[in-house]
Biopython code that builds the backbone (N, CA, C, O; Angstrom):
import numpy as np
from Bio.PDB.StructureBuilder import StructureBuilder

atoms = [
    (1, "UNK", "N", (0.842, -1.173, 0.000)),
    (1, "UNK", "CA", (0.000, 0.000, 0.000)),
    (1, "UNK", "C", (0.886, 1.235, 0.000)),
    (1, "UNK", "O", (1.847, 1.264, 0.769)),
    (2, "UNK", "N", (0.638, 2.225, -0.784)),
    (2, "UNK", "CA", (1.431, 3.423, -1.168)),
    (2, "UNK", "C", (0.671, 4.148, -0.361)),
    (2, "UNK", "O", (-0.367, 3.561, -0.053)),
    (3, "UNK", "N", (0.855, 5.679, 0.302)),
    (3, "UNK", "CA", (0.541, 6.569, 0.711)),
    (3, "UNK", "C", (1.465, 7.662, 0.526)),
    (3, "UNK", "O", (2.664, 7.696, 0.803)),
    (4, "UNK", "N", (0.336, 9.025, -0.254)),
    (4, "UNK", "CA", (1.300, 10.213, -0.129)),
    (4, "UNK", "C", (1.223, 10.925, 1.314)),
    (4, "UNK", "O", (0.234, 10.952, 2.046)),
    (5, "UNK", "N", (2.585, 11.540, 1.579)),
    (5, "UNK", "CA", (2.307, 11.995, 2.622)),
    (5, "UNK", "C", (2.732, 13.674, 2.058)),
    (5, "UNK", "O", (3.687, 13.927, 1.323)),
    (6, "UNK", "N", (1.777, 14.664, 2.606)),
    (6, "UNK", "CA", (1.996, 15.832, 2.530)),
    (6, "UNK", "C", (2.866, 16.891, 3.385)),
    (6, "UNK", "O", (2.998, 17.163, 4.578)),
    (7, "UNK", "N", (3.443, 17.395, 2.034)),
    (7, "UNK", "CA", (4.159, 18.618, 2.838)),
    (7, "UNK", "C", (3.926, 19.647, 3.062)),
    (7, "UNK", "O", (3.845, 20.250, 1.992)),
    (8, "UNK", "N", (3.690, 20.507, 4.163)),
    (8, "UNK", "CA", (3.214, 21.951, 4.509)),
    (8, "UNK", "C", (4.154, 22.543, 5.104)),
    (8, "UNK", "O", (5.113, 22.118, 5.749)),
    (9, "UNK", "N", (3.706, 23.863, 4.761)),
    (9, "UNK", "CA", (4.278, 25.351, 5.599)),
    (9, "UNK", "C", (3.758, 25.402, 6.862)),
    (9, "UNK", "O", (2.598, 25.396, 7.273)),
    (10, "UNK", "N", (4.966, 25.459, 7.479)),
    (10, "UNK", "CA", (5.019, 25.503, 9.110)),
    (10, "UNK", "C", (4.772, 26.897, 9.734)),
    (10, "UNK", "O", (5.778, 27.504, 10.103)),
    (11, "UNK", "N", (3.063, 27.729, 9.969)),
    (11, "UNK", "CA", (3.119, 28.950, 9.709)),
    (11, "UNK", "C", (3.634, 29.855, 11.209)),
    (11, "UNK", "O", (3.529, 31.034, 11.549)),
    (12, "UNK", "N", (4.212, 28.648, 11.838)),
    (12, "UNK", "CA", (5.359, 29.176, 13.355)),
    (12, "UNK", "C", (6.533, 29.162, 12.867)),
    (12, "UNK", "O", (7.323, 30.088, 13.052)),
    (13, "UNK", "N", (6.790, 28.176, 12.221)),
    (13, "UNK", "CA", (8.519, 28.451, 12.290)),
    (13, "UNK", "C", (8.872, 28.791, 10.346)),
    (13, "UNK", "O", (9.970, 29.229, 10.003)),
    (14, "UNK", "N", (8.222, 28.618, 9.744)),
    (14, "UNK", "CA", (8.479, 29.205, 8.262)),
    (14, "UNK", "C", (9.307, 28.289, 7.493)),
    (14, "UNK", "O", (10.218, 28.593, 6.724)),
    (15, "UNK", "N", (8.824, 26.984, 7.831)),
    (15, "UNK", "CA", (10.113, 25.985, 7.189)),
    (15, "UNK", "C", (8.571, 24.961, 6.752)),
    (15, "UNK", "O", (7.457, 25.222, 7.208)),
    (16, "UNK", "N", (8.826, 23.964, 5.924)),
    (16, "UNK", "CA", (8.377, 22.912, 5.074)),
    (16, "UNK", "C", (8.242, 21.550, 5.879)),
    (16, "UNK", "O", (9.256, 20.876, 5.697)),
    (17, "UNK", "N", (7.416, 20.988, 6.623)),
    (17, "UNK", "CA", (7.432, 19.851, 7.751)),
    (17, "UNK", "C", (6.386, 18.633, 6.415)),
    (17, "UNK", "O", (5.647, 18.818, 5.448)),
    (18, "UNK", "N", (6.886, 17.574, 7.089)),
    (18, "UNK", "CA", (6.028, 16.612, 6.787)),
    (18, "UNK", "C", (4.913, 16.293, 7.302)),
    (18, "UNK", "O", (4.908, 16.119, 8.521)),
    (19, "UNK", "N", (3.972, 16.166, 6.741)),
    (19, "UNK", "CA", (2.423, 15.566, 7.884)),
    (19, "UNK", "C", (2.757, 14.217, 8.205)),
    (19, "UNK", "O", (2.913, 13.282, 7.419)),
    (20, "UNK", "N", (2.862, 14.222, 9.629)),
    (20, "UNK", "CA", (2.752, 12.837, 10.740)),
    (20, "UNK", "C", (1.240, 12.154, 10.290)),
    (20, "UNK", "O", (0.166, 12.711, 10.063)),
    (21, "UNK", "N", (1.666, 10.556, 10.256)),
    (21, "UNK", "CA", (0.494, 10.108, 10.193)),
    (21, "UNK", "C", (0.703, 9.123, 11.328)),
    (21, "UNK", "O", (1.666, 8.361, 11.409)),
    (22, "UNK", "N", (-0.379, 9.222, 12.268)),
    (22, "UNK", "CA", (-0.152, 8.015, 13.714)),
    (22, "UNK", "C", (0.142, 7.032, 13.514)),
    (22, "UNK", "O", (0.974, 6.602, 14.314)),
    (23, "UNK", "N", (-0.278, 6.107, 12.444)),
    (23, "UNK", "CA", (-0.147, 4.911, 12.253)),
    (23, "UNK", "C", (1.287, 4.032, 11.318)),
    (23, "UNK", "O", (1.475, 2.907, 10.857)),
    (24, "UNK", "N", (2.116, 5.432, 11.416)),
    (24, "UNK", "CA", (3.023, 4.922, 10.839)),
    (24, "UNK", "C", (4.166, 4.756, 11.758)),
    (24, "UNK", "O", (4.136, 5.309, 12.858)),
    (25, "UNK", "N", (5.060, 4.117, 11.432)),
    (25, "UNK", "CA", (5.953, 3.301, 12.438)),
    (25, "UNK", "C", (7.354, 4.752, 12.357)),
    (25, "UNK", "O", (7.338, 5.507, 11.385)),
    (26, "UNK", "N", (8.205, 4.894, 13.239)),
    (26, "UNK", "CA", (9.372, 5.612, 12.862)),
    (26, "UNK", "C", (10.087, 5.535, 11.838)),
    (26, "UNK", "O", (10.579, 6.592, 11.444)),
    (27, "UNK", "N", (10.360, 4.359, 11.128)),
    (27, "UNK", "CA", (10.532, 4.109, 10.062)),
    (27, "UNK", "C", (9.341, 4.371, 8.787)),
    (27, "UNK", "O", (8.433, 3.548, 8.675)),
    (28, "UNK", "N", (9.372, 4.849, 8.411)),
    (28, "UNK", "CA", (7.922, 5.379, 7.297)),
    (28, "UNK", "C", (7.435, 4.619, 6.502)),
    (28, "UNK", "O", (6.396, 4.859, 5.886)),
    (29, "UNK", "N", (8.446, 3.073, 6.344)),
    (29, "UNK", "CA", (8.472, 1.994, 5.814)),
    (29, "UNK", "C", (7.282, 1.387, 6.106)),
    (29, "UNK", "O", (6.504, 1.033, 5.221)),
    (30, "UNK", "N", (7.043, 1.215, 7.449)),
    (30, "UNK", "CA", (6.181, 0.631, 7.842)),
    (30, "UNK", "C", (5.453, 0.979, 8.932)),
    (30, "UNK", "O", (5.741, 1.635, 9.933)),
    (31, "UNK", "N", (4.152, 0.261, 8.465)),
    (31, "UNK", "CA", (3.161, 0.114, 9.751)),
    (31, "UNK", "C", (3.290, -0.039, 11.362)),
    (31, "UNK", "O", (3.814, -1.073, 11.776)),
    (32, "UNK", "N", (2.893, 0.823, 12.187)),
    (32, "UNK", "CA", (3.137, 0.172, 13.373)),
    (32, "UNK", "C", (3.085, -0.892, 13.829)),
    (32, "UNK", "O", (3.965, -1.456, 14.479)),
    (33, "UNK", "N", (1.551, -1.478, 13.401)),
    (33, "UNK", "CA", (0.589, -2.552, 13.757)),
    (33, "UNK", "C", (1.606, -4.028, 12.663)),
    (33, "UNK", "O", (1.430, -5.239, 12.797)),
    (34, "UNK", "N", (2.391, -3.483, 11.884)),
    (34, "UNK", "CA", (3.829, -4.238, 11.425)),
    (34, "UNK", "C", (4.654, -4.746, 12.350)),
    (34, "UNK", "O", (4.706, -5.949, 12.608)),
    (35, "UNK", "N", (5.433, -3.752, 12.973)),
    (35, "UNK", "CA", (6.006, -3.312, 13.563)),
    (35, "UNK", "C", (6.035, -3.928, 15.049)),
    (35, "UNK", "O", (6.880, -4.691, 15.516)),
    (36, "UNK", "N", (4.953, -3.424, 15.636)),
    (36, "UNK", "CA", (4.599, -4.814, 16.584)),
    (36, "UNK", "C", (4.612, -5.877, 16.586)),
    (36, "UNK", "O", (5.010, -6.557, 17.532)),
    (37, "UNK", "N", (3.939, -6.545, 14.933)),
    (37, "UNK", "CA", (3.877, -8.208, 14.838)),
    (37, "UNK", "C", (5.279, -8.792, 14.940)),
    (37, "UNK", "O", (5.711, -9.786, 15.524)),
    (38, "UNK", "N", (6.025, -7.576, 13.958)),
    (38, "UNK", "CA", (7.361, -8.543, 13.736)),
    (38, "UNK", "C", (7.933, -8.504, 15.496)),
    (38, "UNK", "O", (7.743, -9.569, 16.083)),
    (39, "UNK", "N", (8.513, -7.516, 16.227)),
    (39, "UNK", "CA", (8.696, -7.695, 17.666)),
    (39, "UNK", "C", (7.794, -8.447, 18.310)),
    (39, "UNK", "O", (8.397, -8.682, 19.357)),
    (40, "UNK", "N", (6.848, -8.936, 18.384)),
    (40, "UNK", "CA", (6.560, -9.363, 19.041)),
    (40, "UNK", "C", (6.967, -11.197, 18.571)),
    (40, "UNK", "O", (7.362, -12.128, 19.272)),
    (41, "UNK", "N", (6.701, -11.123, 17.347)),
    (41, "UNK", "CA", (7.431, -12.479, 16.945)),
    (41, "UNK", "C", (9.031, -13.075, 17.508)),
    (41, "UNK", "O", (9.438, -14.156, 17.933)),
    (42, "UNK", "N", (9.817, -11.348, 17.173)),
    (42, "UNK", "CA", (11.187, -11.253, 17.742)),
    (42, "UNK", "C", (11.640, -11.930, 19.603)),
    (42, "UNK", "O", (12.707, -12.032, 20.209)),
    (43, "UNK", "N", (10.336, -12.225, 19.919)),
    (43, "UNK", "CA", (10.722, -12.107, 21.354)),
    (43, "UNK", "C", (10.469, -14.031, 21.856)),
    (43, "UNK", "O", (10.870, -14.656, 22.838)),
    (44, "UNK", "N", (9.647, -14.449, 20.663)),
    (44, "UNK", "CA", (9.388, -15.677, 21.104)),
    (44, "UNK", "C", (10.326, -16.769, 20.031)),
    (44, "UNK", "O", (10.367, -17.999, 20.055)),
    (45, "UNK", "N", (11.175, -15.602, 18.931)),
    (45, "UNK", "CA", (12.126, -16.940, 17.925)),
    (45, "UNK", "C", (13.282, -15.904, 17.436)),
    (45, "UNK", "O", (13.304, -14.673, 17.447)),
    (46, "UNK", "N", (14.091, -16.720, 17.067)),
    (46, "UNK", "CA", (15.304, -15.995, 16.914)),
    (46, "UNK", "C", (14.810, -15.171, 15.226)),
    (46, "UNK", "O", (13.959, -15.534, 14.414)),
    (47, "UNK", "N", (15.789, -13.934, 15.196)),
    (47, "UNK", "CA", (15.867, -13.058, 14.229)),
    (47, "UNK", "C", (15.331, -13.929, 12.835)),
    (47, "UNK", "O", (14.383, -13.552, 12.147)),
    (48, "UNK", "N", (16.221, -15.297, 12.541)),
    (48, "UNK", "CA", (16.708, -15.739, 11.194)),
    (48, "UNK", "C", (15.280, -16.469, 11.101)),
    (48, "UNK", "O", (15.125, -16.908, 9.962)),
    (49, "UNK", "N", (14.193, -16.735, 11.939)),
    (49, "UNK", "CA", (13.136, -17.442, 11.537)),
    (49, "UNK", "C", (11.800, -16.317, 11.830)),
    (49, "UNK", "O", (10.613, -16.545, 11.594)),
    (50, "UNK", "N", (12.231, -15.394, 12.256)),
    (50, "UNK", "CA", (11.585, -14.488, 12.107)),
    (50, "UNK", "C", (11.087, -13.922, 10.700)),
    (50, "UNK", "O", (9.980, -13.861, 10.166)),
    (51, "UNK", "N", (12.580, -13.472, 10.265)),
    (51, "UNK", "CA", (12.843, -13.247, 8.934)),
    (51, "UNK", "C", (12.261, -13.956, 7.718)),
    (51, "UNK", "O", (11.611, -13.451, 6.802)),
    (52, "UNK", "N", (12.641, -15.287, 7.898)),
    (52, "UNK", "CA", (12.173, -16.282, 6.549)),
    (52, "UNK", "C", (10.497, -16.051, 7.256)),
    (52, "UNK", "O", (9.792, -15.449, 6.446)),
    (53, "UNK", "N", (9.707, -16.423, 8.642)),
    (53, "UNK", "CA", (8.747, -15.962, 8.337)),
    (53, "UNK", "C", (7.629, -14.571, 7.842)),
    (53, "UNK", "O", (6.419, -14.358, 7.764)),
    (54, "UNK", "N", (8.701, -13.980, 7.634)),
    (54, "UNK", "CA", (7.630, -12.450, 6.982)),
    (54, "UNK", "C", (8.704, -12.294, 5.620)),
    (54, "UNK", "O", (8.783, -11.180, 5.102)),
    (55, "UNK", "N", (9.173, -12.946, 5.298)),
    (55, "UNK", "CA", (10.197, -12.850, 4.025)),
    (55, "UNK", "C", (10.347, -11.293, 3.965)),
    (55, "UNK", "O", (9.741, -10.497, 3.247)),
    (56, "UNK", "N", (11.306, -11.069, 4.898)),
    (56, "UNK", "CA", (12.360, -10.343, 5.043)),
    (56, "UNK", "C", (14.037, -10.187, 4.929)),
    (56, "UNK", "O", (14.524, -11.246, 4.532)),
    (57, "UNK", "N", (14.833, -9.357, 5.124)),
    (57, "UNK", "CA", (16.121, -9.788, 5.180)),
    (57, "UNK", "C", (16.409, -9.658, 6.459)),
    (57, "UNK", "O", (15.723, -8.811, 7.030)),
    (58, "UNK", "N", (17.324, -10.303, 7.219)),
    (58, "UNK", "CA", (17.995, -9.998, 8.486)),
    (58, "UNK", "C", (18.182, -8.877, 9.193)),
    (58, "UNK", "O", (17.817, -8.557, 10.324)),
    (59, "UNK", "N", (18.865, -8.268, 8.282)),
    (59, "UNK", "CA", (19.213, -7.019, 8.919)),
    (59, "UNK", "C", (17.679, -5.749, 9.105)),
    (59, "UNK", "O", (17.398, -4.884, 9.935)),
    (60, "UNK", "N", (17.255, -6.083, 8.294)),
    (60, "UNK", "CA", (15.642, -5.186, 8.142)),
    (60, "UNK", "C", (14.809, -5.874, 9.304)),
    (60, "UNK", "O", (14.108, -5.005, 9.821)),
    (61, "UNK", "N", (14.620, -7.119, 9.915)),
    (61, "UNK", "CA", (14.184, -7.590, 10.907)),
    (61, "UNK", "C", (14.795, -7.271, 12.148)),
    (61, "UNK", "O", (13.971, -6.943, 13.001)),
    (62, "UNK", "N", (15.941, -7.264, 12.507)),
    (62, "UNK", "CA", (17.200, -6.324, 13.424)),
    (62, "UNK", "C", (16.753, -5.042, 13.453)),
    (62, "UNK", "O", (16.558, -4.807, 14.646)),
    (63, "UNK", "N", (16.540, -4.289, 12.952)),
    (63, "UNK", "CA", (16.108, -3.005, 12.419)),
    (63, "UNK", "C", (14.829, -2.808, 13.413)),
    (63, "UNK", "O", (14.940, -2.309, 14.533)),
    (64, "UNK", "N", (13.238, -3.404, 12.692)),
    (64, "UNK", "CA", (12.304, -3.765, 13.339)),
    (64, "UNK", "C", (12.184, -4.279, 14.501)),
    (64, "UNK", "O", (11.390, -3.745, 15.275)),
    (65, "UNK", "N", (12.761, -5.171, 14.826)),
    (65, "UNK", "CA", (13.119, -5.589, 16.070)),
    (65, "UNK", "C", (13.582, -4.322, 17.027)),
    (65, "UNK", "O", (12.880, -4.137, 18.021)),
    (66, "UNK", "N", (14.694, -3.441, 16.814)),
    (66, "UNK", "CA", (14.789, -2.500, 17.780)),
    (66, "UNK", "C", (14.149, -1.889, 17.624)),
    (66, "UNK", "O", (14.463, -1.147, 18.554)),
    (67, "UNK", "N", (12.887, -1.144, 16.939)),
    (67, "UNK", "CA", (12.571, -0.061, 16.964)),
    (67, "UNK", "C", (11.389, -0.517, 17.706)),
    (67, "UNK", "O", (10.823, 0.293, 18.439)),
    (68, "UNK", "N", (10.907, -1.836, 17.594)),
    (68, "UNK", "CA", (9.961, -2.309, 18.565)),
    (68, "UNK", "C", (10.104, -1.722, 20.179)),
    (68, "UNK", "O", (9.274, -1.273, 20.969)),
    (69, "UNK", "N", (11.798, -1.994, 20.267)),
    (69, "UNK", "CA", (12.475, -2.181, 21.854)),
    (69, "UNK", "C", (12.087, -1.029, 22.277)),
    (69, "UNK", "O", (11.681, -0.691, 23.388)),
    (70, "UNK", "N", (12.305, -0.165, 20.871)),
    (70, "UNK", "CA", (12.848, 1.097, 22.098)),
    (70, "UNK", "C", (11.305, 1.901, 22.333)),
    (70, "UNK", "O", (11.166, 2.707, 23.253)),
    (71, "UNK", "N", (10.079, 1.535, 21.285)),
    (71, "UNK", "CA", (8.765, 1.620, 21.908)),
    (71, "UNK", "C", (8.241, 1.034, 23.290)),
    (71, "UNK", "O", (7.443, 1.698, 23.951)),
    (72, "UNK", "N", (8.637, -0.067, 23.679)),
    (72, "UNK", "CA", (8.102, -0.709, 24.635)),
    (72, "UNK", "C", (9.158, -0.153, 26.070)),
    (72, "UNK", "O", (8.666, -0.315, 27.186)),
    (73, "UNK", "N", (10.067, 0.256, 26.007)),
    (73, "UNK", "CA", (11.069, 0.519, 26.424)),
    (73, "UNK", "C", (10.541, 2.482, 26.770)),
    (73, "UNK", "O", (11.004, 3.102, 27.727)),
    (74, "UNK", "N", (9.804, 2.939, 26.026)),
    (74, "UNK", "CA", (9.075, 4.291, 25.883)),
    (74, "UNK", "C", (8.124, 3.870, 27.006)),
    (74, "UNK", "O", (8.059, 4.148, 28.204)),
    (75, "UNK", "N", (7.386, 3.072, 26.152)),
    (75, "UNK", "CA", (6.277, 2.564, 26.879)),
    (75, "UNK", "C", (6.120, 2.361, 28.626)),
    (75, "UNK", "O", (5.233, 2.606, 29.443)),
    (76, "UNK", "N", (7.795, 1.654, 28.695)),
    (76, "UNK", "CA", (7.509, 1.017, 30.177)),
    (76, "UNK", "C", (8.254, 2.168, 30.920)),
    (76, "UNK", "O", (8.631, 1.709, 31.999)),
    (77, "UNK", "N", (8.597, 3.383, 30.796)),
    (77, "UNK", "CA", (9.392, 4.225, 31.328)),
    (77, "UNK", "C", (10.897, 3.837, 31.527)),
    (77, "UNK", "O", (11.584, 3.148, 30.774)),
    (78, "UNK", "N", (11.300, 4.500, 32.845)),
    (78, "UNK", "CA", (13.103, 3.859, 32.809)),
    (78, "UNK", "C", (13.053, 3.180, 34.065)),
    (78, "UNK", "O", (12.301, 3.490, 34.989)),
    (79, "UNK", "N", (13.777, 2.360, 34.068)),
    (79, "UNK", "CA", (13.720, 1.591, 35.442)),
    (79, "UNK", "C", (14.758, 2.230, 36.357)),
    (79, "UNK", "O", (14.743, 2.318, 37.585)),
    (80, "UNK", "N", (16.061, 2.845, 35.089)),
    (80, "UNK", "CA", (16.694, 3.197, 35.635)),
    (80, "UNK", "C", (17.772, 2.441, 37.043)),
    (80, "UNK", "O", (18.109, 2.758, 38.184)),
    (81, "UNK", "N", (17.992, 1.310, 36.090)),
    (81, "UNK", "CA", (19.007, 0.413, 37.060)),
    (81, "UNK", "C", (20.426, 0.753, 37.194)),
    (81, "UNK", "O", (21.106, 1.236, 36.288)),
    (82, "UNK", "N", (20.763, 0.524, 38.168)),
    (82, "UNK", "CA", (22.585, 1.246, 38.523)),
    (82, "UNK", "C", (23.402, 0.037, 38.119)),
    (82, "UNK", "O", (24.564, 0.180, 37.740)),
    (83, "UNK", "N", (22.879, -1.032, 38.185)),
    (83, "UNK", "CA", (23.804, -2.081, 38.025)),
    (83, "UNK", "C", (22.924, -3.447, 36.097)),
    (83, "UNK", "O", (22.037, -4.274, 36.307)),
    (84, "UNK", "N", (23.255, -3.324, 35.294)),
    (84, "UNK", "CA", (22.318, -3.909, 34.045)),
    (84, "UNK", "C", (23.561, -5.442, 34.059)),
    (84, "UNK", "O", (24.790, -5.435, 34.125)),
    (85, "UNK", "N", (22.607, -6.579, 33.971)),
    (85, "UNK", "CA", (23.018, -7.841, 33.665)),
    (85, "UNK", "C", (22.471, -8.077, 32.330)),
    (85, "UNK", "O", (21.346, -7.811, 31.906)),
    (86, "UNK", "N", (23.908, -8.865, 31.483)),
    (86, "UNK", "CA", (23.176, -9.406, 30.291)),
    (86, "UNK", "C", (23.511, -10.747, 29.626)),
    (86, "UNK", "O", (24.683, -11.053, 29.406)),
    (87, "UNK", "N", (22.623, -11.438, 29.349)),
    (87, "UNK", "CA", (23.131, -13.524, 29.709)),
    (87, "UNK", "C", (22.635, -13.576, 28.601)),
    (87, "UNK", "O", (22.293, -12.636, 27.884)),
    (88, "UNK", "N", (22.554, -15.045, 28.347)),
    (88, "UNK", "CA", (22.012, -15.295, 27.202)),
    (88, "UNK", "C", (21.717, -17.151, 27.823)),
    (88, "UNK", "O", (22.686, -17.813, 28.194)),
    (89, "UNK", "N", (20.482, -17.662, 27.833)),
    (89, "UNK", "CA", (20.036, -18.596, 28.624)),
    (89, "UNK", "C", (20.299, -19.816, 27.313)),
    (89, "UNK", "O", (20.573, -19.206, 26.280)),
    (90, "UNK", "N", (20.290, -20.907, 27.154)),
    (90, "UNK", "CA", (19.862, -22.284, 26.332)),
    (90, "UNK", "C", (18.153, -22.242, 26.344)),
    (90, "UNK", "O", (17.622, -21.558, 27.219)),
    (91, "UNK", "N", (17.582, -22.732, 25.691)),
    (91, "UNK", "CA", (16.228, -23.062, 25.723)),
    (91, "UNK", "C", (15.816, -24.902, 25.137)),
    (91, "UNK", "O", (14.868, -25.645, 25.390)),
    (92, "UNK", "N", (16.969, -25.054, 24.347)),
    (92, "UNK", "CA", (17.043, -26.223, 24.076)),
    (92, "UNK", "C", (18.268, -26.609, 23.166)),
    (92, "UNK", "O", (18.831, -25.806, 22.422)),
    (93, "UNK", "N", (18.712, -28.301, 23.352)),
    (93, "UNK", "CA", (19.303, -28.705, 23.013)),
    (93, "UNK", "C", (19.598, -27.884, 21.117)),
    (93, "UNK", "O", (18.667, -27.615, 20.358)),
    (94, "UNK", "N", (20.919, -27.687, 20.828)),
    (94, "UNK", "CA", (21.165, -27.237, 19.434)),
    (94, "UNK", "C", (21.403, -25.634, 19.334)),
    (94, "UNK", "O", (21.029, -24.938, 18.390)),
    (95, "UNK", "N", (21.945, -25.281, 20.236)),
    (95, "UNK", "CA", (22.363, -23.809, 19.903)),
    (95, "UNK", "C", (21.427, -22.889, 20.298)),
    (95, "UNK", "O", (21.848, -21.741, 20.163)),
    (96, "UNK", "N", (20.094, -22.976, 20.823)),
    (96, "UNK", "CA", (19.432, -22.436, 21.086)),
    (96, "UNK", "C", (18.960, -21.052, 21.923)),
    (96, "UNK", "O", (17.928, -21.317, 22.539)),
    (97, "UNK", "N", (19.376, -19.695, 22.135)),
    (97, "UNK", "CA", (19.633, -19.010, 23.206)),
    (97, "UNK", "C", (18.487, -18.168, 22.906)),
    (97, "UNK", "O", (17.989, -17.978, 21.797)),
    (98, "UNK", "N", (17.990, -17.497, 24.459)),
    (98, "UNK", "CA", (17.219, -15.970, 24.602)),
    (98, "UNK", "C", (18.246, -15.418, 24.912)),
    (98, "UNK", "O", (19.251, -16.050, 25.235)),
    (99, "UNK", "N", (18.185, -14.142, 24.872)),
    (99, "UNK", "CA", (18.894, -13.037, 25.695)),
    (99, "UNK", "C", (17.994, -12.428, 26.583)),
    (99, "UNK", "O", (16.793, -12.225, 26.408)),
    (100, "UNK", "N", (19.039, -12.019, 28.035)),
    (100, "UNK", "CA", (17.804, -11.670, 28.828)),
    (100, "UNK", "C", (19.030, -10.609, 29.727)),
    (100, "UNK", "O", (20.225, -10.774, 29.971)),
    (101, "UNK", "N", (17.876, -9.291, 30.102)),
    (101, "UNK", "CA", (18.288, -8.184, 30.111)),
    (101, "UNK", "C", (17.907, -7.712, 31.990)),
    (101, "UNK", "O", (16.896, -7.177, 32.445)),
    (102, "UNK", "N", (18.921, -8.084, 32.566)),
    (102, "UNK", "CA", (18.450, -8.195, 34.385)),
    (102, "UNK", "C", (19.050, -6.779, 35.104)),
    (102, "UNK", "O", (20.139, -6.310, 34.774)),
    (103, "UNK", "N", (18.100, -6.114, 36.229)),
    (103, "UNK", "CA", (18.760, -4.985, 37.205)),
    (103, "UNK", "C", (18.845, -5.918, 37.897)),
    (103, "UNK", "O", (18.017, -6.562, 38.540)),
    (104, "UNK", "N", (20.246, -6.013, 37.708)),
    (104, "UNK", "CA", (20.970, -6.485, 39.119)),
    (104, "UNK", "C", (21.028, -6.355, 40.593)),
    (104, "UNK", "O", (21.380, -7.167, 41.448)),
    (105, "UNK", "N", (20.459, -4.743, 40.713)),
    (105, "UNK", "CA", (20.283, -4.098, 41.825)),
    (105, "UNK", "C", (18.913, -5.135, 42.753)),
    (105, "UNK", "O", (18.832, -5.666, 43.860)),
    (106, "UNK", "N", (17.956, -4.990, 41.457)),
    (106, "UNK", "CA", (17.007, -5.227, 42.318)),
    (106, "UNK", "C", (16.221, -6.959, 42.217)),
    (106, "UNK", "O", (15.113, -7.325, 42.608)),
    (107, "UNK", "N", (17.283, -7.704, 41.561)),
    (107, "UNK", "CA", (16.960, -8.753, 40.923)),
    (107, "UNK", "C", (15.808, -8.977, 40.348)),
    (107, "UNK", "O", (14.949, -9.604, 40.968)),
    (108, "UNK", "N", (15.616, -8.595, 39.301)),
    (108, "UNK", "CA", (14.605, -8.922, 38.550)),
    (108, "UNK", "C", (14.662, -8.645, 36.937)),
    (108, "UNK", "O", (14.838, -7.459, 36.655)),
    (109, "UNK", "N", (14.552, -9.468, 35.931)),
    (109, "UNK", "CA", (14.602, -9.591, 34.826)),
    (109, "UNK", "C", (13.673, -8.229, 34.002)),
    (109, "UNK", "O", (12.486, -7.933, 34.138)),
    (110, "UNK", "N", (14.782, -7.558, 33.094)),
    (110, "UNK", "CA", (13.871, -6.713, 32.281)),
    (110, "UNK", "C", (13.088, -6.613, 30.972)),
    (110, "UNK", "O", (12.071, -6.047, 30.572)),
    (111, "UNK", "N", (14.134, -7.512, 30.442)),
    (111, "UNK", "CA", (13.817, -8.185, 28.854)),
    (111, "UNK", "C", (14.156, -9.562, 28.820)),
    (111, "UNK", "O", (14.794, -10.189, 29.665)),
    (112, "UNK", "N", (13.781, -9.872, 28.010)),
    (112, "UNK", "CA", (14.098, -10.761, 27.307)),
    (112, "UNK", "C", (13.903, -10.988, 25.951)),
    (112, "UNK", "O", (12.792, -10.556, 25.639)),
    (113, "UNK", "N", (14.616, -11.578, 24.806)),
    (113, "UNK", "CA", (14.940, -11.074, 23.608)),
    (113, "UNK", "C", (14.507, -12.620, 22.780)),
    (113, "UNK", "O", (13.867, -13.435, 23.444)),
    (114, "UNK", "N", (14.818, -12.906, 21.580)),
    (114, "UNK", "CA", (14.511, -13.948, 20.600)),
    (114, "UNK", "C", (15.942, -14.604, 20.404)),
    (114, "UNK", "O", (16.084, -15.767, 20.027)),
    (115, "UNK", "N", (16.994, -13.738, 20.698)),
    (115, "UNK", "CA", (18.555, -14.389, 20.697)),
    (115, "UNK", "C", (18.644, -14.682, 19.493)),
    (115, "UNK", "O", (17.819, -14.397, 18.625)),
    (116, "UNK", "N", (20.329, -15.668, 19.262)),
    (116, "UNK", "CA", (20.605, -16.135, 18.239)),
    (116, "UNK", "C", (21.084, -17.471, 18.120)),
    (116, "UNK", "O", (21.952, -17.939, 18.857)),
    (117, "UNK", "N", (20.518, -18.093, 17.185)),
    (117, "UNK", "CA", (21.063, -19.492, 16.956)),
    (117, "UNK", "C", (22.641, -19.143, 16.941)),
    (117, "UNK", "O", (23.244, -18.142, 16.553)),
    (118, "UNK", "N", (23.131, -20.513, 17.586)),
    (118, "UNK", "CA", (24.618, -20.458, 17.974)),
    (118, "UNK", "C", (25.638, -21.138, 16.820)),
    (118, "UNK", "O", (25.204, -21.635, 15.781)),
    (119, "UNK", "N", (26.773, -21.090, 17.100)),
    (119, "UNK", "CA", (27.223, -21.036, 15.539)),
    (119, "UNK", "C", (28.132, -22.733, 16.205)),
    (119, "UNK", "O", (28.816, -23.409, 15.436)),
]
sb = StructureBuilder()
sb.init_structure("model")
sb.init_model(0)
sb.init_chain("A")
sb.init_seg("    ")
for serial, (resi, resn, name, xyz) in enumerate(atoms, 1):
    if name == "N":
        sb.init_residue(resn, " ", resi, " ")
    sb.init_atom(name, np.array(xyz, "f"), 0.0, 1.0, " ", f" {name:<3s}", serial, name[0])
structure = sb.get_structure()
């Protein structure tokens, strides 16, 4: 789906802005409601099956994937930990890892990620 997006005169500051449309993701590429699916996919399988499932490339799923983070990460405010742990757990036999994102301070887990198959 194509969409034009319009440009207007900014009649405060005298410069040329783009019209924001809510539903578009920071990337203009895509959809929020995108954007979410793929992170949220990101969190339960690693990047590379992420990818082959929305036939994507890697690095464009990496991409999506953070921009997810740093919404939910908006979302949840700052925890603002003094001390950040970062592991990466097995889930099963074959290379299998999450990454998982701990305040140390206060023991308790902040993220956890889709990881990467191990080499």
């Amino acid at each position: 789906m194509e969409t034009a997006i319009r440009r207007v005169d900014c009649p405060s500051c005298s410069s040329v802005v783009r019209e924001s449309l809510a539903w578009l993701a920071a990337n203009p590429h895509y959809a929020k409601r995108f954007v979410k699916a793929v992170g949220e996919r990101c969190r339960d399988s690693t990047i590379k099956s992420v990818a082959a499932e929305f036939s994507l490339g890697w690095h464009t799923v990496k991409e999506i994937d953070q921009e997810y983070m740093r919404d939910q990460m908006r979302k949840a405010g700052h925890p603002a930990p003094g001390k950040l742990g970062v592991d990466e757990i097995s889930i099963e036999k074959g290379h299998h890892y999450r990454v998982v994102v701990s305040d140390l301070e206060r023991r308790r887990a902040i993220w956890f990620g889709g990881g990467q198959e191990g080499s």
